[in-house]
C-alpha positions in Angstrom: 8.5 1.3 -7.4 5.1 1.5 -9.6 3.2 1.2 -6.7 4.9 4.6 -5.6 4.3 8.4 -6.9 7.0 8.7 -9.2 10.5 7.4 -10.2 13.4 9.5 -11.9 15.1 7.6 -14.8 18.3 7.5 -15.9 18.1 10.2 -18.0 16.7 12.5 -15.5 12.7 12.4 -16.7 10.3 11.5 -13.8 7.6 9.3 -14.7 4.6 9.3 -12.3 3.7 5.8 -11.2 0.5 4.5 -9.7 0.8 6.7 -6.4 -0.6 3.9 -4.1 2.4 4.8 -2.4 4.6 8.4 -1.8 7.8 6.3 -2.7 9.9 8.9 -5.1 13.2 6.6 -6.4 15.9 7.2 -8.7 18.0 5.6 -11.2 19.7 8.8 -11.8 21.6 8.3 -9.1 22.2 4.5 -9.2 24.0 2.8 -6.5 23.9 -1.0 -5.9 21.9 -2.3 -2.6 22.8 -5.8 -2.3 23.0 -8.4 0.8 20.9 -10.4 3.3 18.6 -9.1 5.4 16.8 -9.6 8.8 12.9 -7.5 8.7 11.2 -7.4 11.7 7.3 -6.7 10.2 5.9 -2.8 11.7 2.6 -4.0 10.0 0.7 -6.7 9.5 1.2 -8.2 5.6 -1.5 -11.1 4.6 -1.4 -13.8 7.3 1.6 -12.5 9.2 1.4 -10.5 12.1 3.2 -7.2 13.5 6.4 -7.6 15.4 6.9 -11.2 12.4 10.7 -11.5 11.8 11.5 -12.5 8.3 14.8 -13.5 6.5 15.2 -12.1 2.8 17.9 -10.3 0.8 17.4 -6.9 -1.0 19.0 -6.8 -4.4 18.3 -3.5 -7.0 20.1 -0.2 -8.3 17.2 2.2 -7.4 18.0 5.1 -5.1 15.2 6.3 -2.4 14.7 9.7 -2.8 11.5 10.2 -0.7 9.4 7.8 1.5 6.6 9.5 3.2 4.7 6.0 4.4 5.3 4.7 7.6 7.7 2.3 7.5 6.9 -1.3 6.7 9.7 -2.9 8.7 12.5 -2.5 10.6 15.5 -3.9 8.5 18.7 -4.8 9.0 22.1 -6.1 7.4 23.9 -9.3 7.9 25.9 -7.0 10.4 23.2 -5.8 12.7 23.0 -2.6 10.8 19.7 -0.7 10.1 19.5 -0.2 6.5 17.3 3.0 5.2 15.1 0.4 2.8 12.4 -0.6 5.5 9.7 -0.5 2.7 6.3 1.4 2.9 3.0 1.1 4.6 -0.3 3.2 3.8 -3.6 3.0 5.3 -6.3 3.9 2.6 -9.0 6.2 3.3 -12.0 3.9 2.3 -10.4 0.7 3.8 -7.5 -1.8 3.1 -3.8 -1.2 2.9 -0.6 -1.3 0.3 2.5 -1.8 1.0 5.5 -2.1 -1.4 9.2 -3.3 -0.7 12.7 -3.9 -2.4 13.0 -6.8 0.3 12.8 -10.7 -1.1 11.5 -12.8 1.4 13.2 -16.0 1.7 11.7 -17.8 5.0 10.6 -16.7 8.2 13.1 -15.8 10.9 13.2 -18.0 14.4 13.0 -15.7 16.8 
């Protein structure tokens, strides 16, 4: 979240973050993301590759209102479900990347 452009608290007032990121979230509208989860890396992230699959769970009360990025990952629940939280991605004009996610890794996924 303060890598992203803003994020809405409680009260309503948007604070502007870093902006590293487009991620806009929300604790206005609070709802609970909680449970294990199977990410399957879109980009690379340090020493791992593209296409890495990673085991993690996602745990935090934040609401997504706007994620502009490409996604990080594609994500899913215990269940096989996709879940909206794939994380974010950016490129940067003069060279390197961020990236930003609620997802706690825990190990790297067998494949």
């Amino acid at each position: 979240m303060a890598l992203g452009a803003g994020l809405v608290a409680a009260d309503g007032t948007r604070h502007a973050m870093a902006g590293l990121l487009g991620l806009e979230t929300s604790f206005a509208k609070r709802r609970m993301h909680l449970g294990y989860r199977l990410a399957r890396l879109a980009a690379p992230v340090g020493p791992l590759t593209a296409g890495t699959a990673l085991r993690g769970h996602e745990f935090h009360y934040a609401t997504i209102l706007s994620q502009p990025d490409a996604p990080l990952a594609q994500v899913v629940d215990a269940t096989g479900a996709a879940v909206p939280e794939t994380g974010s991605f950016r490129q940067m004009p003069g060279g390197g990347c961020v990236s930003g996610t609620f997802f706690h890794l825990i190990a790297e996924a067998s494949s």
